[in-house]
Biotite code that builds the C-alpha atoms (Angstrom):
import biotite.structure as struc

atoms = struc.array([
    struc.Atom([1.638, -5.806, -13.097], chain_id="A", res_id=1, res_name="UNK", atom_name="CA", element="C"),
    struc.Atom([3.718, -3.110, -11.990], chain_id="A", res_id=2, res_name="UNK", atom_name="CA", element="C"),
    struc.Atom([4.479, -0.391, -9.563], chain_id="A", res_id=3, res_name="UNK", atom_name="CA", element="C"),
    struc.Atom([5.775, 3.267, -9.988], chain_id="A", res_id=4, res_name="UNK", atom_name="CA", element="C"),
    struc.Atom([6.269, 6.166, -7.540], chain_id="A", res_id=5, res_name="UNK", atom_name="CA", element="C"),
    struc.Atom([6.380, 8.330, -11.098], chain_id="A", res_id=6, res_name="UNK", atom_name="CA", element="C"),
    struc.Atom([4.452, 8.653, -13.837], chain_id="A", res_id=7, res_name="UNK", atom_name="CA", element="C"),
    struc.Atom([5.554, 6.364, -16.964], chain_id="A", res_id=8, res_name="UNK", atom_name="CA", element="C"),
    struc.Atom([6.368, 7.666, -20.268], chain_id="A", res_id=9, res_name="UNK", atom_name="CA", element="C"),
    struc.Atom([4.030, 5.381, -22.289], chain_id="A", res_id=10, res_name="UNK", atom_name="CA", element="C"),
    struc.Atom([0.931, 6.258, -23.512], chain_id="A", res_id=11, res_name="UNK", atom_name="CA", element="C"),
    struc.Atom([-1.771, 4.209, -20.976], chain_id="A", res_id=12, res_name="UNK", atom_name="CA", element="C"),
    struc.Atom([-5.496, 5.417, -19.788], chain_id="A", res_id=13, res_name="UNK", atom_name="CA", element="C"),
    struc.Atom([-6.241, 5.908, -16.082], chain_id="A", res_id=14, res_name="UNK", atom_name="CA", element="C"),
    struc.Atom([-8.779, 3.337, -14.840], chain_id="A", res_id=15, res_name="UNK", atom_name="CA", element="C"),
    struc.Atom([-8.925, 4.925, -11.314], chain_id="A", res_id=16, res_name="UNK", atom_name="CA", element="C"),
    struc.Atom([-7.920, 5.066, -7.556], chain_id="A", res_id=17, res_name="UNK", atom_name="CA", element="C"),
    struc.Atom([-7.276, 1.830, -4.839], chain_id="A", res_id=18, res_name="UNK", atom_name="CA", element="C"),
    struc.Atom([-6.501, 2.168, -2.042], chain_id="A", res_id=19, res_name="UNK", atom_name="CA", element="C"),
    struc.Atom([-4.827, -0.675, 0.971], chain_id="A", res_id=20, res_name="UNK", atom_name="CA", element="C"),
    struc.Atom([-4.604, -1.076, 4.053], chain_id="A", res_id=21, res_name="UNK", atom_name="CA", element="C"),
    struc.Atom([-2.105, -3.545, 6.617], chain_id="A", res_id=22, res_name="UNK", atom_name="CA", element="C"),
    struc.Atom([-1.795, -3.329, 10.223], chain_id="A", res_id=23, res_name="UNK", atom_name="CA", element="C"),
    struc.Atom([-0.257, -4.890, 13.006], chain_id="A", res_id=24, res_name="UNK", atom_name="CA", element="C"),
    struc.Atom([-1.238, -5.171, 16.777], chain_id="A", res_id=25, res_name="UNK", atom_name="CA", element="C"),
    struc.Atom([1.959, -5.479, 19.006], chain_id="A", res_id=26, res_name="UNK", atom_name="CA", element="C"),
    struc.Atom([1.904, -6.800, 22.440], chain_id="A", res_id=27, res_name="UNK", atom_name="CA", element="C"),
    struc.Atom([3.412, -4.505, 25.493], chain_id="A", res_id=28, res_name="UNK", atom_name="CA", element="C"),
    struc.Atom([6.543, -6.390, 24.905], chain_id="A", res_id=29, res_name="UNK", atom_name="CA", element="C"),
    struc.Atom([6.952, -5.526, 21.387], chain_id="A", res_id=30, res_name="UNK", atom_name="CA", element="C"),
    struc.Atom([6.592, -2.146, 21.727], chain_id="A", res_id=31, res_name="UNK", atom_name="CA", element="C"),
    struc.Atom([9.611, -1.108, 19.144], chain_id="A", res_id=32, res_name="UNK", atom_name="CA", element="C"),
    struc.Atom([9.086, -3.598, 16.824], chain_id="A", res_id=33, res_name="UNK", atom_name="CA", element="C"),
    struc.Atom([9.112, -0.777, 13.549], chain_id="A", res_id=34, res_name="UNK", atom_name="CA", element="C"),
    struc.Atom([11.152, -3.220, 11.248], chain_id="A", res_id=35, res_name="UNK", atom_name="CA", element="C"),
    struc.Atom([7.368, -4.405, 10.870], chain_id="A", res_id=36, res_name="UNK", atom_name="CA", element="C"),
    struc.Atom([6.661, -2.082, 8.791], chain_id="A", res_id=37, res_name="UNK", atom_name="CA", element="C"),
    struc.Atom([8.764, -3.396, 5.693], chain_id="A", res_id=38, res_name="UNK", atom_name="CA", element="C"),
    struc.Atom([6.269, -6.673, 5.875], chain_id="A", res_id=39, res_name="UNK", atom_name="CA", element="C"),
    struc.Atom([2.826, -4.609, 5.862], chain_id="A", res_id=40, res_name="UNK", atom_name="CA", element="C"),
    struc.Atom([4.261, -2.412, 3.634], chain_id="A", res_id=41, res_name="UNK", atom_name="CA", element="C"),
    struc.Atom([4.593, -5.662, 1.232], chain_id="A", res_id=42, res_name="UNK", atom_name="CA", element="C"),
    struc.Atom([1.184, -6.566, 2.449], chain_id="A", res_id=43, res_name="UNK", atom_name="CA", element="C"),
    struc.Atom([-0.470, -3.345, 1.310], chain_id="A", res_id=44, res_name="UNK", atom_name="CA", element="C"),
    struc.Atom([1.599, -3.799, -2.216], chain_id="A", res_id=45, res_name="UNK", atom_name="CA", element="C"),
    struc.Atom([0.198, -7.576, -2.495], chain_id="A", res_id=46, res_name="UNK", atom_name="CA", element="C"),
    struc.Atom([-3.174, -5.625, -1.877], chain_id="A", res_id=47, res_name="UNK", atom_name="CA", element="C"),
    struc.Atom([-3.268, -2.791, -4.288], chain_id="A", res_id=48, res_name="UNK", atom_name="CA", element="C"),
    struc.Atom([-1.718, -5.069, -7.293], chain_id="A", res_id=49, res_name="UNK", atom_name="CA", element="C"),
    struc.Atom([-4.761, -7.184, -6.600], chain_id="A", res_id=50, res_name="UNK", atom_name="CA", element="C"),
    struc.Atom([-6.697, -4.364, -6.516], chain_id="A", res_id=51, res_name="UNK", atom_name="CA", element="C"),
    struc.Atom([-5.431, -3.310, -9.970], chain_id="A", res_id=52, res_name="UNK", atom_name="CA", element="C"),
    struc.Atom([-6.258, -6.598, -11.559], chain_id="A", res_id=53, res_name="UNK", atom_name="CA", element="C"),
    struc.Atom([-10.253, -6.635, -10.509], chain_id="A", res_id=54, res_name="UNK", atom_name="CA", element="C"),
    struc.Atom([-9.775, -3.193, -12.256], chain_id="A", res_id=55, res_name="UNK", atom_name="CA", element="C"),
    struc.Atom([-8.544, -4.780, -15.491], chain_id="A", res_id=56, res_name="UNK", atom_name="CA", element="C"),
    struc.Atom([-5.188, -2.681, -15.186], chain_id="A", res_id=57, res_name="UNK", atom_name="CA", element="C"),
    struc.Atom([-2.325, -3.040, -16.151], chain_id="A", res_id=58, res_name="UNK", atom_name="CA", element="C"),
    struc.Atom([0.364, -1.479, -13.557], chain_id="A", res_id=59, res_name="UNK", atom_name="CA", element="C"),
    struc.Atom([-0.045, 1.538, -10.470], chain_id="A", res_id=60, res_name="UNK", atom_name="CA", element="C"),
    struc.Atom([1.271, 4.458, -10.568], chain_id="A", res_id=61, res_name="UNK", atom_name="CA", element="C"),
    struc.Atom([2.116, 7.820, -8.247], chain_id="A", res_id=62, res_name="UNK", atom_name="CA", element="C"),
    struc.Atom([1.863, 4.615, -5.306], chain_id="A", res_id=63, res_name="UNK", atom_name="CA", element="C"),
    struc.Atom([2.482, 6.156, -2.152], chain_id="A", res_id=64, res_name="UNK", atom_name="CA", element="C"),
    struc.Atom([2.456, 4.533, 1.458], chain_id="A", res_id=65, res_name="UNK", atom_name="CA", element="C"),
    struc.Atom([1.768, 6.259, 4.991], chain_id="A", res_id=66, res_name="UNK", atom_name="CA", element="C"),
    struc.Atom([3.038, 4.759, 8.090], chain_id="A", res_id=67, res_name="UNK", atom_name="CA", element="C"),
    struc.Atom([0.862, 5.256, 11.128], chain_id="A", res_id=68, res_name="UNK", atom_name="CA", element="C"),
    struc.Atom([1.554, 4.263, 14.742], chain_id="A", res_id=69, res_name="UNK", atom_name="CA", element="C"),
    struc.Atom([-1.381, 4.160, 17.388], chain_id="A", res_id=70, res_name="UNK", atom_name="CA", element="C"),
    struc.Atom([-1.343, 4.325, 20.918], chain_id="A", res_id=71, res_name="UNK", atom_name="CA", element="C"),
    struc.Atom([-4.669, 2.884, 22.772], chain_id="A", res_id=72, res_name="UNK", atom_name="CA", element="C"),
    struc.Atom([-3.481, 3.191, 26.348], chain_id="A", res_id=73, res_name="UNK", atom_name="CA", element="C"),
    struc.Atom([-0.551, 1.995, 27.535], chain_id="A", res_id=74, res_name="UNK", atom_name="CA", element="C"),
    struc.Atom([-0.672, -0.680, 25.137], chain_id="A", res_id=75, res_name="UNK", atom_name="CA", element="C"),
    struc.Atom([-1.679, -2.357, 22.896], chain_id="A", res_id=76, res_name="UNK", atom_name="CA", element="C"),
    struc.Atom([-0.015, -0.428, 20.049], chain_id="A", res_id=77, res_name="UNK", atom_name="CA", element="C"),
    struc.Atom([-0.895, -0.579, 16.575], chain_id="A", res_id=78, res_name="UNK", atom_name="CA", element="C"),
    struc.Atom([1.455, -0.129, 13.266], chain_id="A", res_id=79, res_name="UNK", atom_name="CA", element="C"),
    struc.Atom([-0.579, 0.874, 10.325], chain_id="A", res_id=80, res_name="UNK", atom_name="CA", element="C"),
    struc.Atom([0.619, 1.137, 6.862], chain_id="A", res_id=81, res_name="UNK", atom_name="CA", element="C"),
    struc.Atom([-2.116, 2.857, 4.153], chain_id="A", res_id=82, res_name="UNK", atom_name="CA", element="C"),
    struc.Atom([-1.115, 2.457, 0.478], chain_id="A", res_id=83, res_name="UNK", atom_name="CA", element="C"),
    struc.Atom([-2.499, 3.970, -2.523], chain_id="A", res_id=84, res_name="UNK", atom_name="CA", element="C"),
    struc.Atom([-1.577, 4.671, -6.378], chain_id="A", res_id=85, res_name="UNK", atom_name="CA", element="C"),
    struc.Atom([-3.300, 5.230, -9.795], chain_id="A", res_id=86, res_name="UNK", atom_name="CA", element="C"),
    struc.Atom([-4.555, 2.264, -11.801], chain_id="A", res_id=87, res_name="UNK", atom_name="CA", element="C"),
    struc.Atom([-3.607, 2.314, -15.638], chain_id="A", res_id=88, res_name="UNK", atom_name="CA", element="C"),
    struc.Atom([-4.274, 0.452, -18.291], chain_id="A", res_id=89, res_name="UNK", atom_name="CA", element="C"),
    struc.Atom([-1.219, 0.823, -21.123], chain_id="A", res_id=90, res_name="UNK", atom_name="CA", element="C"),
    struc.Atom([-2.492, 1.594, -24.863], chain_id="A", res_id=91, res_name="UNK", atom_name="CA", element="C"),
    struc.Atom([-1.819, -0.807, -27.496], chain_id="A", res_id=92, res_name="UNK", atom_name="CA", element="C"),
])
């Protein structure tokens, strides 16, 4: 399984869309705590390759990842990561 930010130059079919999410609640004393983002990041990769397996594909590609961070008060505070790319099966 693979994947790409870019399109690959192989011939492959598109299966369809998935889509991930991770998120992280931090406490009022881990308010700057944005390194945390690398892990869900990894998380929402972990998800979508899943994903792309129940799909019968083969790799991702165009994958793309937003960063969110929420405010619900004071605190908590909430880092979100969304992640989504192209499933695609490559031809034989």
């Amino acid at each position: 399984m693979f994947l790409s930010t870019e399109e690959i130059n192989v011939g492959h079919t598109i299966v369809g869309l998935v889509s991930a999410t991770s998120r992280i609640m931090l406490a009022a004393d881990e308010i700057d705590q944005y390194q945390m983002f690398d892990q869900l990041i990894e998380e929402a990769k972990q998800k979508l390759t899943k994903r792309a397996e129940l799909k019968g594909g083969d790799g991702l590609v165009g994958v793309r990842f937003n960063t969110e961070i929420v405010n619900v008060n004071v605190a908590p505070k909430f880092l979100i990561v969304v992640g989504y790319g192209t499933v695609v099966k490559l031809d034989k």
